[in-house]
N, CA, C and O atoms as a Tripos MOL2 file, in Angstrom:
@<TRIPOS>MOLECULE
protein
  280   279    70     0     0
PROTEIN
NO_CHARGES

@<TRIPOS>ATOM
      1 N          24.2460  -59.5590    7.0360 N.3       1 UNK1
      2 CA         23.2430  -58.9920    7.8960 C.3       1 UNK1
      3 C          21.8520  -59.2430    7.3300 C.2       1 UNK1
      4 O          21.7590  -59.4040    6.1130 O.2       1 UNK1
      5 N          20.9060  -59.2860    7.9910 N.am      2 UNK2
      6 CA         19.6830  -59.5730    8.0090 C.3       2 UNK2
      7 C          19.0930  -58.4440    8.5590 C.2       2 UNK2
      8 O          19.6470  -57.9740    9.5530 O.2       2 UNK2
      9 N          17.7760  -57.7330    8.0030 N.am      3 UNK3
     10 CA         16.8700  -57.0680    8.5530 C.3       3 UNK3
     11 C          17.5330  -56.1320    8.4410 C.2       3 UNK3
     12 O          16.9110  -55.4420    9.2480 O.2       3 UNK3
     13 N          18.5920  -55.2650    7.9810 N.am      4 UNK4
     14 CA         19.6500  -53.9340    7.8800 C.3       4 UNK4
     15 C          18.7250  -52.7970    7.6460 C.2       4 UNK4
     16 O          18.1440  -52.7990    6.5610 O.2       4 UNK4
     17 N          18.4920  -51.8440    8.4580 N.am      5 UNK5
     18 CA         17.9720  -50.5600    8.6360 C.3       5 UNK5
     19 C          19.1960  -49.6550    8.7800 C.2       5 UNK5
     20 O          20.2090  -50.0480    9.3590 O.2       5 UNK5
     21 N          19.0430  -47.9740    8.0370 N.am      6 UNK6
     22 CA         19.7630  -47.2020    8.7400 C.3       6 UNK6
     23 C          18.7220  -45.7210    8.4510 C.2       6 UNK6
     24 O          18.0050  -45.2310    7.5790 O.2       6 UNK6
     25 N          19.0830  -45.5240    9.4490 N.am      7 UNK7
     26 CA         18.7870  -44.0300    9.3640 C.3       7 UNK7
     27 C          19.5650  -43.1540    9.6090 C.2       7 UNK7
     28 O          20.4690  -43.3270   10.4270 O.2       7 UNK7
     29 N          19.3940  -42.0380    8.9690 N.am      8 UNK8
     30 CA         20.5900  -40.6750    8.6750 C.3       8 UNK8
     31 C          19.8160  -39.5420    9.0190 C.2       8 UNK8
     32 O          18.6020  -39.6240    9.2090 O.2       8 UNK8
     33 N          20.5580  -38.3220    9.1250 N.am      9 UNK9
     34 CA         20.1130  -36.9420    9.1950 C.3       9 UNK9
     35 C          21.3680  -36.3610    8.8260 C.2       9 UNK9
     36 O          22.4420  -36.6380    9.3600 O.2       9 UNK9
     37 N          21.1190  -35.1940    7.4900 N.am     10 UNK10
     38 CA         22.0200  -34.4270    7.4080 C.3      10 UNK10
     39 C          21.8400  -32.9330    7.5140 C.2      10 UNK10
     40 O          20.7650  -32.3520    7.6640 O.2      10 UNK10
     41 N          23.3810  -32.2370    7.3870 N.am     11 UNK11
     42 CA         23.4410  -30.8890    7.9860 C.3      11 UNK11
     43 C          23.6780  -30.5630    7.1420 C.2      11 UNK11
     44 O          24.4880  -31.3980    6.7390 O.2      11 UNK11
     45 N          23.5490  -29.6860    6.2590 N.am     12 UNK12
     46 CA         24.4080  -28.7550    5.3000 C.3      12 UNK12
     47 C          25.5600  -28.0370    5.8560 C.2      12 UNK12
     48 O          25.0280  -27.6010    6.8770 O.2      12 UNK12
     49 N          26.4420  -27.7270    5.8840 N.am     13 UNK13
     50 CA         27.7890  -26.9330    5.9250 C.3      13 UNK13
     51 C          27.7250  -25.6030    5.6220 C.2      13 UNK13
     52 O          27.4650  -24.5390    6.1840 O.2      13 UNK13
     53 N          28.1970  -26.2000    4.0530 N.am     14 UNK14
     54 CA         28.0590  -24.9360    2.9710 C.3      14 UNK14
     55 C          28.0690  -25.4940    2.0110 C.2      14 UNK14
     56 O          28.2090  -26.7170    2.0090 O.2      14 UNK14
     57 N          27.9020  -24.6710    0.7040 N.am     15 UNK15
     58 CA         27.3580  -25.3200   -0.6570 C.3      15 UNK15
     59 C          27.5280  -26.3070   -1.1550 C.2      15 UNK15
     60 O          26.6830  -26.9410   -1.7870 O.2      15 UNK15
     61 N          29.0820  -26.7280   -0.8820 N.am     16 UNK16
     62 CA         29.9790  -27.9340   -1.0720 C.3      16 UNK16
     63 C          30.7280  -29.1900    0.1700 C.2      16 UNK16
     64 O          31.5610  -30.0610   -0.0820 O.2      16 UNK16
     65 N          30.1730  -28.9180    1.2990 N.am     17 UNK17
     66 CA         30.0820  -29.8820    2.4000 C.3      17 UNK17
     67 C          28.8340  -30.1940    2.9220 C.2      17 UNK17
     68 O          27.8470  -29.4870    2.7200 O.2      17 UNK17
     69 N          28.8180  -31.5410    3.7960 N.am     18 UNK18
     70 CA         27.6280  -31.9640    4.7170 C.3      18 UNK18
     71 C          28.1620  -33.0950    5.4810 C.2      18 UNK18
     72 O          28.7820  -34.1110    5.1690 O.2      18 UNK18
     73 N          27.6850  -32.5520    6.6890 N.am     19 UNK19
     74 CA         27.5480  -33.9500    7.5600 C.3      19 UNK19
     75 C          26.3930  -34.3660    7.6000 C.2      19 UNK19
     76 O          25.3330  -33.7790    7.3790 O.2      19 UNK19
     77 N          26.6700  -35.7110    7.9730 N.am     20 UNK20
     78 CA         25.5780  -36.9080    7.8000 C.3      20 UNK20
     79 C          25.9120  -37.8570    8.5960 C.2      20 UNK20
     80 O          27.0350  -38.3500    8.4910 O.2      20 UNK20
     81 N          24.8890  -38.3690    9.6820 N.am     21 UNK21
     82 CA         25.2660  -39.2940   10.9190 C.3      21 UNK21
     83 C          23.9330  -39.9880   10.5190 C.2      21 UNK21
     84 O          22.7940  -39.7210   10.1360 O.2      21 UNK21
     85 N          24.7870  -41.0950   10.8490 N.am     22 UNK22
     86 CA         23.9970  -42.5790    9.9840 C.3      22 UNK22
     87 C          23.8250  -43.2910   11.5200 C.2      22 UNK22
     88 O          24.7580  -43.1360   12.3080 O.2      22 UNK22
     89 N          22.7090  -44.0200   11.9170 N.am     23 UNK23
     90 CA         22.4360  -45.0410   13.0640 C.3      23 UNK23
     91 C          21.8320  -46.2420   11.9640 C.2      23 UNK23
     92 O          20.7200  -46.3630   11.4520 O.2      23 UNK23
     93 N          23.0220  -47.0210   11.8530 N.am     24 UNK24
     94 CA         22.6970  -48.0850   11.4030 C.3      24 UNK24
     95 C          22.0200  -49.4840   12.3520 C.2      24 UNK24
     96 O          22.2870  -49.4970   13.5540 O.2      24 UNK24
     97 N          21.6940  -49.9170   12.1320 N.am     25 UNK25
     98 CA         20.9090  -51.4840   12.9810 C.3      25 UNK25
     99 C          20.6740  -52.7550   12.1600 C.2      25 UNK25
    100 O          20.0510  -52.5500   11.1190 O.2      25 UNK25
    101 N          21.0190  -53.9700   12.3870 N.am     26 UNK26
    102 CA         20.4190  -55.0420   11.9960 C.3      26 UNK26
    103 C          20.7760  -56.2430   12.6410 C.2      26 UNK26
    104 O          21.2370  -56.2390   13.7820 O.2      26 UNK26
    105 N          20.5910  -57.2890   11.9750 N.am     27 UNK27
    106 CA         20.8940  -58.9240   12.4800 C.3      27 UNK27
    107 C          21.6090  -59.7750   12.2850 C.2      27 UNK27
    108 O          21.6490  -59.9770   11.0710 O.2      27 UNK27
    109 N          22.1920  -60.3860   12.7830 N.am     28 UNK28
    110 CA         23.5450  -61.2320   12.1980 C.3      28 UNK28
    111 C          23.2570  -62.2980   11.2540 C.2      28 UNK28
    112 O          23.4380  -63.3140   11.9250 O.2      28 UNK28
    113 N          22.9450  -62.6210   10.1940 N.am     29 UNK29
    114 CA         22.4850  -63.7150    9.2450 C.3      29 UNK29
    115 C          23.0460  -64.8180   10.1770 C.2      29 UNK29
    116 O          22.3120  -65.5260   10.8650 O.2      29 UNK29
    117 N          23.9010  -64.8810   10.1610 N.am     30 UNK30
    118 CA         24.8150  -66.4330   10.7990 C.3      30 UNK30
    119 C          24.0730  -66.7400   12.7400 C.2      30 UNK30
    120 O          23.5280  -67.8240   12.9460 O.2      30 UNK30
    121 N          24.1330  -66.0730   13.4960 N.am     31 UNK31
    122 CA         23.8500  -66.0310   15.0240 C.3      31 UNK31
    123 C          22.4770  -65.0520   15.3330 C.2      31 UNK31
    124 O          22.2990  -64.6350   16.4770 O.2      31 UNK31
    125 N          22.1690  -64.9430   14.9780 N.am     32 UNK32
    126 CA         20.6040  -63.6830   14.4480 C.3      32 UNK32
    127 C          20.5880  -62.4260   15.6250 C.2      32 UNK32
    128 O          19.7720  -61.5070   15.7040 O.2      32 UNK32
    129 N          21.7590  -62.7000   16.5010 N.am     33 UNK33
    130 CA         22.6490  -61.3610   17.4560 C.3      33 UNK33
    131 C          21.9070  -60.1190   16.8920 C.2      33 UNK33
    132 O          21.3070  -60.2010   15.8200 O.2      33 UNK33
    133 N          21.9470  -58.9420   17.6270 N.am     34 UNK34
    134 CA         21.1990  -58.0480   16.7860 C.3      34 UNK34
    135 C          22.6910  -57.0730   16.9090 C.2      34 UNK34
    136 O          23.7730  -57.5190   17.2920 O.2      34 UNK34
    137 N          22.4690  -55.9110   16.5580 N.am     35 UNK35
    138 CA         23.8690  -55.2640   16.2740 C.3      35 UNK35
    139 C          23.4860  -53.6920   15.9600 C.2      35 UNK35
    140 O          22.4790  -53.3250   15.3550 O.2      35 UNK35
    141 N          24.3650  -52.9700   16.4270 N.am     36 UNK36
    142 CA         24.0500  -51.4620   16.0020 C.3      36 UNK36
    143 C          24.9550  -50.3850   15.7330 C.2      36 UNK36
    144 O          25.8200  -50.6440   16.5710 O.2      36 UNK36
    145 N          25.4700  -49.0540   14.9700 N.am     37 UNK37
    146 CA         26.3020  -48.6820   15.2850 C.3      37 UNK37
    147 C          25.5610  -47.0690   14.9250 C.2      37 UNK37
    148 O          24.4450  -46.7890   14.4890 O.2      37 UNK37
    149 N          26.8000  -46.1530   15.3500 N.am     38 UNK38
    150 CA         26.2940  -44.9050   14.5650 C.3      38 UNK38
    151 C          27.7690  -44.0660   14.5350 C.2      38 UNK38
    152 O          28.7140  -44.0940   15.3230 O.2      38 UNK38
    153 N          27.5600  -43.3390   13.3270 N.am     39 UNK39
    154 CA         28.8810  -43.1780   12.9610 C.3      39 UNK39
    155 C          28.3130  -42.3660   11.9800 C.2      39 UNK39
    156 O          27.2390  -42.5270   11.4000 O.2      39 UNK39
    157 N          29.7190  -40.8520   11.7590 N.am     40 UNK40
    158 CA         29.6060  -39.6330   11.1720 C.3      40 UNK40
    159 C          30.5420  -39.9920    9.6190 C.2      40 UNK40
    160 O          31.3660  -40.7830    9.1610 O.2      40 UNK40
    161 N          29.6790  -38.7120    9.2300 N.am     41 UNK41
    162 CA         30.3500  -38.5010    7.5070 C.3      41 UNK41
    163 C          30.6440  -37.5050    6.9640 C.2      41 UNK41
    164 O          29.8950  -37.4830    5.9880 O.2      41 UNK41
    165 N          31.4060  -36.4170    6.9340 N.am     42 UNK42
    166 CA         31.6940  -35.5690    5.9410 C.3      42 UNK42
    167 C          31.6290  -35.7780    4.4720 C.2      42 UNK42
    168 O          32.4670  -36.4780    3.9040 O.2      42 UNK42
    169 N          30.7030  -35.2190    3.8690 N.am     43 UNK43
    170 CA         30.5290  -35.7830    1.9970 C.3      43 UNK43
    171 C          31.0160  -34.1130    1.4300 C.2      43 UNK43
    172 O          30.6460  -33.1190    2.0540 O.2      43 UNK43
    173 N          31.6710  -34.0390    0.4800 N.am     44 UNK44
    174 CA         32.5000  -32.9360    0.4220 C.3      44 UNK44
    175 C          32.1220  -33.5100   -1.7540 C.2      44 UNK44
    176 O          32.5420  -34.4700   -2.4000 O.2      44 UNK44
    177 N          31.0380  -32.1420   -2.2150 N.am     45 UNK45
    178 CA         30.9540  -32.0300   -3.3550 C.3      45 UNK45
    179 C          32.1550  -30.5350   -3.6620 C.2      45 UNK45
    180 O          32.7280  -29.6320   -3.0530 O.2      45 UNK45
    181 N          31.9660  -31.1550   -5.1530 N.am     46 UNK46
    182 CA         32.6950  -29.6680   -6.1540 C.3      46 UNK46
    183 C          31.6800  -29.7450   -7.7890 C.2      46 UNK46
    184 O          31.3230  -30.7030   -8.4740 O.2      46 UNK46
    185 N          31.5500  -28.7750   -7.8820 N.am     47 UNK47
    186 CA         30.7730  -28.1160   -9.2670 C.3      47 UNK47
    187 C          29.3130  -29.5840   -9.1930 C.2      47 UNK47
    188 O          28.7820  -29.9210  -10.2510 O.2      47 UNK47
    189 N          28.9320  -30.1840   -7.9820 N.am     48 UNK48
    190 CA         27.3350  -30.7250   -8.1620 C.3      48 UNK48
    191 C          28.2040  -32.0290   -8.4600 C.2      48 UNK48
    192 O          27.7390  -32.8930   -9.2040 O.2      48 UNK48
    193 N          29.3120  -32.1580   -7.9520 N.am     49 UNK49
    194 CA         29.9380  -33.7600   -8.2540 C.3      49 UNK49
    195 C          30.1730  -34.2730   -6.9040 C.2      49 UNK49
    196 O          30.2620  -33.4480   -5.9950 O.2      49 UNK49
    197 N          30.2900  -35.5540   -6.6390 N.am     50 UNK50
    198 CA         31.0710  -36.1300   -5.4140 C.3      50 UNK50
    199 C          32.5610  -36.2440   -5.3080 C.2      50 UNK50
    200 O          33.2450  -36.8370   -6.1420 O.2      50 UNK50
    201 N          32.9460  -35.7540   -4.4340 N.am     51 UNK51
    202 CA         34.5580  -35.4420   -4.7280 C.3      51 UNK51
    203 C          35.1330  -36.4570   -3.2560 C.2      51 UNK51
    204 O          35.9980  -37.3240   -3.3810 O.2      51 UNK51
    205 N          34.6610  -36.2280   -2.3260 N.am     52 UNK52
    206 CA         35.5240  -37.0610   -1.0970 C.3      52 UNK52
    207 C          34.1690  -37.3700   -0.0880 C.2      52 UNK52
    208 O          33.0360  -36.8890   -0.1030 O.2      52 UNK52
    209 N          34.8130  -38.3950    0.7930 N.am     53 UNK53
    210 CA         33.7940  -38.7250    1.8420 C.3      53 UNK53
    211 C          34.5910  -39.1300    3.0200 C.2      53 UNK53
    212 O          35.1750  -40.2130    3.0420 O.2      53 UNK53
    213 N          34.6290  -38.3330    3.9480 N.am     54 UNK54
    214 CA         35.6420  -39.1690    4.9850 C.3      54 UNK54
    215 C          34.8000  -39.2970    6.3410 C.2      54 UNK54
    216 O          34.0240  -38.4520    6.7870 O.2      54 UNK54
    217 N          35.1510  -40.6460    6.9460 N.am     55 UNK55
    218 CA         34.1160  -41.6830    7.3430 C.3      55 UNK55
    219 C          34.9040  -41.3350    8.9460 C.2      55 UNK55
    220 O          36.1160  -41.5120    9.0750 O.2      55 UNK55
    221 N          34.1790  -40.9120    9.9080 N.am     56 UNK56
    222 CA         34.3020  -41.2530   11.4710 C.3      56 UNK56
    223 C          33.7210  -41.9420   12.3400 C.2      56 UNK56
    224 O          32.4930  -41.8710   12.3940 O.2      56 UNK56
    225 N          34.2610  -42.5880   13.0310 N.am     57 UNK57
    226 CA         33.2260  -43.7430   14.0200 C.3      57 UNK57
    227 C          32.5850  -43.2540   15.0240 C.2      57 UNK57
    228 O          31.6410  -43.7850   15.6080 O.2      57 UNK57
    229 N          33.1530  -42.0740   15.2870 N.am     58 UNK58
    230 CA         32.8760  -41.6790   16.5710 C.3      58 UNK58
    231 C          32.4060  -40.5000   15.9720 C.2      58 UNK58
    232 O          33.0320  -39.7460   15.2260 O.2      58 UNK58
    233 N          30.5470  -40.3510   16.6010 N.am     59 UNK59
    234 CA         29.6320  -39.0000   16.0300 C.3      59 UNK59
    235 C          30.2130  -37.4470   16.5990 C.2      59 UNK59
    236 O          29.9540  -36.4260   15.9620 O.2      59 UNK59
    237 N          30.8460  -37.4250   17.5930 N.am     60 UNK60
    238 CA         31.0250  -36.3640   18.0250 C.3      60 UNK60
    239 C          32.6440  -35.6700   17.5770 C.2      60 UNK60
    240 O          33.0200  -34.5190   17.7980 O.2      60 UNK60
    241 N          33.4510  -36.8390   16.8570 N.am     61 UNK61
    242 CA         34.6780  -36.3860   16.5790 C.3      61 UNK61
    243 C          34.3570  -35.4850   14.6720 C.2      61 UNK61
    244 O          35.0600  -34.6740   14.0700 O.2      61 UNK61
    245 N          33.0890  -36.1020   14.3050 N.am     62 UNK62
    246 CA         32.9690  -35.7830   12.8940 C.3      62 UNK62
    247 C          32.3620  -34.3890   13.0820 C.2      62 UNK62
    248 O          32.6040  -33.4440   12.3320 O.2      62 UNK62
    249 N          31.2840  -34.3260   14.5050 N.am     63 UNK63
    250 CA         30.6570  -33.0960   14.5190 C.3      63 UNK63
    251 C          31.9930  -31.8890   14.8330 C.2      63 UNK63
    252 O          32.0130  -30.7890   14.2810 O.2      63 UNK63
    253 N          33.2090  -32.4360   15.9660 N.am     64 UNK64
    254 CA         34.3070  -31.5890   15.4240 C.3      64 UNK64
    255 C          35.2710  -30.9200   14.2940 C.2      64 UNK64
    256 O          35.8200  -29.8320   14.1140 O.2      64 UNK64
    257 N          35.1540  -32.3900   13.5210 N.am     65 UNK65
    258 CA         35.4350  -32.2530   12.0710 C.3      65 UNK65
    259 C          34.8030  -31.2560   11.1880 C.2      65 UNK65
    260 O          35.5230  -30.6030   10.4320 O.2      65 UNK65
    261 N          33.8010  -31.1140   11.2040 N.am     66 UNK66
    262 CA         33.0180  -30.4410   10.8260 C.3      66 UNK66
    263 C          32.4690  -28.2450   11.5090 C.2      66 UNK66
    264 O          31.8020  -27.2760   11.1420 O.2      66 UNK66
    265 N          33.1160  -28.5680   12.3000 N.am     67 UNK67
    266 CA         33.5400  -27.1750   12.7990 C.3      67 UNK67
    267 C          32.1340  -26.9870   13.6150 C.2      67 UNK67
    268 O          31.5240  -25.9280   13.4680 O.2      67 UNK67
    269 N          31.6240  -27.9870   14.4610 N.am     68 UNK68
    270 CA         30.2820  -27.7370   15.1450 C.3      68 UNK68
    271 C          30.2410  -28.2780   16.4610 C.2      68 UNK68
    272 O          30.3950  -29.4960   16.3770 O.2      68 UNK68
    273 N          30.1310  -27.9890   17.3810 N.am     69 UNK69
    274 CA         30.1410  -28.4930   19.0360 C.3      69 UNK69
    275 C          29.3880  -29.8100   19.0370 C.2      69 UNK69
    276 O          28.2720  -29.9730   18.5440 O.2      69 UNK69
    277 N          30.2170  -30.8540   19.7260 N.am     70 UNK70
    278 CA         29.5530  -32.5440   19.6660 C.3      70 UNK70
    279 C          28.4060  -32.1660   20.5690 C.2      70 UNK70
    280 O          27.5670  -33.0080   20.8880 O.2      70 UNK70
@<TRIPOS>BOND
     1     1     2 1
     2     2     3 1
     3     3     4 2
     4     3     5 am
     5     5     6 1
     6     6     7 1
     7     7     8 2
     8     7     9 am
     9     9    10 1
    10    10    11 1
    11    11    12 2
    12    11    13 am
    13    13    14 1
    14    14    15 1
    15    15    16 2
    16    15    17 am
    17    17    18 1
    18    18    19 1
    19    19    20 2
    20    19    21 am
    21    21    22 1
    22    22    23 1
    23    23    24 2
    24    23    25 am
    25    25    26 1
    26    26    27 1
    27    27    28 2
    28    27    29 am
    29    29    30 1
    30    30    31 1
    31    31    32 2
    32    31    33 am
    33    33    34 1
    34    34    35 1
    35    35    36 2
    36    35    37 am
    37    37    38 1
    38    38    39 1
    39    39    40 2
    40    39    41 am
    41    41    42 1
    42    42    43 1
    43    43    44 2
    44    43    45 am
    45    45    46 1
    46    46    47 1
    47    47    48 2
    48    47    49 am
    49    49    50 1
    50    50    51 1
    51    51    52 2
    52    51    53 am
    53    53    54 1
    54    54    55 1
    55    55    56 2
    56    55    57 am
    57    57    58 1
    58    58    59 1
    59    59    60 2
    60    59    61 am
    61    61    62 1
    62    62    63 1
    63    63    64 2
    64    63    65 am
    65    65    66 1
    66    66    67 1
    67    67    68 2
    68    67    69 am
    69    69    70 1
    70    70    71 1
    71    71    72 2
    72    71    73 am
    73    73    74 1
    74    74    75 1
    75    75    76 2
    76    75    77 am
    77    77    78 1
    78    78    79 1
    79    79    80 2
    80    79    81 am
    81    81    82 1
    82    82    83 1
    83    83    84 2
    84    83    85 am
    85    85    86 1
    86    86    87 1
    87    87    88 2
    88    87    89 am
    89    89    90 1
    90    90    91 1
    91    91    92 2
    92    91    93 am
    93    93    94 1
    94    94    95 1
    95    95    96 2
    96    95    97 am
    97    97    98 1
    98    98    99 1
    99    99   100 2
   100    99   101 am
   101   101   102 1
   102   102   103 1
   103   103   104 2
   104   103   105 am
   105   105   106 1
   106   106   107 1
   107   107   108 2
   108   107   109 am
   109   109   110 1
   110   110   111 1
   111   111   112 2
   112   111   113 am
   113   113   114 1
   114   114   115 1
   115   115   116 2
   116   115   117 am
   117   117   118 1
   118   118   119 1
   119   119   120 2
   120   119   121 am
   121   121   122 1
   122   122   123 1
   123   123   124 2
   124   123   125 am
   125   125   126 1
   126   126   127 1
   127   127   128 2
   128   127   129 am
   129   129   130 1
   130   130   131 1
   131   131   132 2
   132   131   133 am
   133   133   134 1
   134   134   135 1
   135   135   136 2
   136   135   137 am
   137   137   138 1
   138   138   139 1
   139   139   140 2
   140   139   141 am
   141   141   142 1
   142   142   143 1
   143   143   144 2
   144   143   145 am
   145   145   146 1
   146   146   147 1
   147   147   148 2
   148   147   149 am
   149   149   150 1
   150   150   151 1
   151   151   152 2
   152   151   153 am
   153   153   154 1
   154   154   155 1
   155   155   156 2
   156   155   157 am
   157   157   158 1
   158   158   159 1
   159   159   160 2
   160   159   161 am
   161   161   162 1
   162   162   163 1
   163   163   164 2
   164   163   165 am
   165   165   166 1
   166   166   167 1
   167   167   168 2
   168   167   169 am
   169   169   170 1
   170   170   171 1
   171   171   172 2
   172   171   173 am
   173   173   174 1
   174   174   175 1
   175   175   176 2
   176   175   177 am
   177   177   178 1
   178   178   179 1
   179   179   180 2
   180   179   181 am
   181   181   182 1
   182   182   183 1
   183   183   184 2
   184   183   185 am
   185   185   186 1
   186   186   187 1
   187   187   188 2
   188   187   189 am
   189   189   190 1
   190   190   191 1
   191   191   192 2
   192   191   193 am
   193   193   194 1
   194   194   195 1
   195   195   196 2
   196   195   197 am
   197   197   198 1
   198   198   199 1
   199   199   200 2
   200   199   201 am
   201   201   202 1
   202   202   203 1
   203   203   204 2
   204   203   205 am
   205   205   206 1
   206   206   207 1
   207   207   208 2
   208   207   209 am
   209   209   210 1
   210   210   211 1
   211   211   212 2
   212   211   213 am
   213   213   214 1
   214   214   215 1
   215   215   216 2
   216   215   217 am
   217   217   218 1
   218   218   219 1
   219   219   220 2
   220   219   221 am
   221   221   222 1
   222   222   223 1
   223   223   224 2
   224   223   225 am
   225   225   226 1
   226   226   227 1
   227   227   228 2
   228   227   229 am
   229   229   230 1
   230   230   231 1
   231   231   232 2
   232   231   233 am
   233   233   234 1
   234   234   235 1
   235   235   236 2
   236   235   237 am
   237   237   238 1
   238   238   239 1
   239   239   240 2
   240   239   241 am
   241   241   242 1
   242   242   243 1
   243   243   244 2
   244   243   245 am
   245   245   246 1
   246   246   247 1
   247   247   248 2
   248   247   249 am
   249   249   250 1
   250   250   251 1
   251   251   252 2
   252   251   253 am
   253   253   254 1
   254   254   255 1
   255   255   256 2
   256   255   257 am
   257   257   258 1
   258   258   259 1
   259   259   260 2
   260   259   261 am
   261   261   262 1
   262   262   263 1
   263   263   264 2
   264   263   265 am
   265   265   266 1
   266   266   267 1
   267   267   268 2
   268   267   269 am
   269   269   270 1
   270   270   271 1
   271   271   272 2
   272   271   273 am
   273   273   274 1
   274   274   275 1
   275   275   276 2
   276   275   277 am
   277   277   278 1
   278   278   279 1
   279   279   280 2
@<TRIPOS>SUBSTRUCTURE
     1 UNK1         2 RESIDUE 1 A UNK
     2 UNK2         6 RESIDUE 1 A UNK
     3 UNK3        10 RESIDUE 1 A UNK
     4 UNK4        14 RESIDUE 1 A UNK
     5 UNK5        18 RESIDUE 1 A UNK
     6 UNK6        22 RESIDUE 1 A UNK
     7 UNK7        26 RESIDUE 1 A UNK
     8 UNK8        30 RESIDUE 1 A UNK
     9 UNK9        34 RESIDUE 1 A UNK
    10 UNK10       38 RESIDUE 1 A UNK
    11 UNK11       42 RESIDUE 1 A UNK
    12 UNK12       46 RESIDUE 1 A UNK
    13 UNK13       50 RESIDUE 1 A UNK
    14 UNK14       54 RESIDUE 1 A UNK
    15 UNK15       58 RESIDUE 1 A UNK
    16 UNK16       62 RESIDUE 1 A UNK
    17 UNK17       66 RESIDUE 1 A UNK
    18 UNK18       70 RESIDUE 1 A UNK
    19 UNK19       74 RESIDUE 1 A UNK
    20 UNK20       78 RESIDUE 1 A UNK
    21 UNK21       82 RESIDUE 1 A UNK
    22 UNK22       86 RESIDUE 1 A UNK
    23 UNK23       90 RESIDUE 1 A UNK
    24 UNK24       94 RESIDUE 1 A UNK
    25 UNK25       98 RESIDUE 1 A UNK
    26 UNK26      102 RESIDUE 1 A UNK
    27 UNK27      106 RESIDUE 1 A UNK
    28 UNK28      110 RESIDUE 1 A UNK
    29 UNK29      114 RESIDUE 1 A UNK
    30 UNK30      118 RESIDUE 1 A UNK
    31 UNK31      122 RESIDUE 1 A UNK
    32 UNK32      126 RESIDUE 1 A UNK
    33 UNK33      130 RESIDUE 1 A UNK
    34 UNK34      134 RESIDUE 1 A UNK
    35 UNK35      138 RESIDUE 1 A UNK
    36 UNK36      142 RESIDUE 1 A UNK
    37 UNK37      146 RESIDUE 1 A UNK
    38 UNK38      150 RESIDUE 1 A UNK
    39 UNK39      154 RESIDUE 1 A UNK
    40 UNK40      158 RESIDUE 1 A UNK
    41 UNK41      162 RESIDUE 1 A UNK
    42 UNK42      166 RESIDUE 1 A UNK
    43 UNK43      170 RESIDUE 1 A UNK
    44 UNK44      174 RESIDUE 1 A UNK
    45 UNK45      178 RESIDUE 1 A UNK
    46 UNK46      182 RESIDUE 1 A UNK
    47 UNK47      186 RESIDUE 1 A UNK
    48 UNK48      190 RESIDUE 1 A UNK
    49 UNK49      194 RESIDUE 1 A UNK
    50 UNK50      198 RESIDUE 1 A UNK
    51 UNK51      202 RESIDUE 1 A UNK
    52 UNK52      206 RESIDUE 1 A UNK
    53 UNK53      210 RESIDUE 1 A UNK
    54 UNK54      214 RESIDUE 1 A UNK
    55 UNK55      218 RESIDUE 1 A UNK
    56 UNK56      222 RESIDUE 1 A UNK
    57 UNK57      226 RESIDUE 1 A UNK
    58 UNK58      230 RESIDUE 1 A UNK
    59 UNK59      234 RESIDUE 1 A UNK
    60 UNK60      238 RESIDUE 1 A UNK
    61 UNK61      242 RESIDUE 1 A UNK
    62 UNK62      246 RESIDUE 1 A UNK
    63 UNK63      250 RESIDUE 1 A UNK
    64 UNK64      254 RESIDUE 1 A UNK
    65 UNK65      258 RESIDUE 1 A UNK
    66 UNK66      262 RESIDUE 1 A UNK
    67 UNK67      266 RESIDUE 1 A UNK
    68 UNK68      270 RESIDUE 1 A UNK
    69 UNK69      274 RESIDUE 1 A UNK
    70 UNK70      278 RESIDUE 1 A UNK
C-alpha cells in the first residue's frame, strides 16, 4: 500500500478493556486503486500489560462484543 492512513477512536470499557474502531484508507502500490476498510477491536489489558486483542470486521458486531448498541 501506498499513501496508508488510519484513523481510530477509542472507548474505554473498564479498567482492563477498550474498543477501538480503526477506518483505515490507502493505495494499491501495484494498480494505485484506492481502497478502504473499517473494522473493530477489543484490546483487553491485565496489571498495565497487553494480554489479548480480538479483531472484528464488521464495526457493529465488535460494538456488540463489547456490550454496547451498534
Amino acid at each position: 500500500w501506498d499513501d496508508l492512513h488510519y484513523d481510530w477512536e477509542m472507548k474505554e470499557l473498564d479498567p482492563e478493556r477498550a474498543l477501538v474502531i480503526v477506518h483505515m484508507r490507502g493505495r494499491s502500490r501495484g494498480s494505485g486503486v484506492p481502497g478502504e476498510m473499517h473494522f473493530g477491536q477489543i484490546w483487553e489489558m491485565r496489571g498495565g500489560r497487553f494480554k489479548r486483542m480480538t479483531m472484528y470486521t464488521d464495526v457493529a458486531q465488535a460494538r456488540r462484543a463489547a456490550g454496547l448498541d451498534p
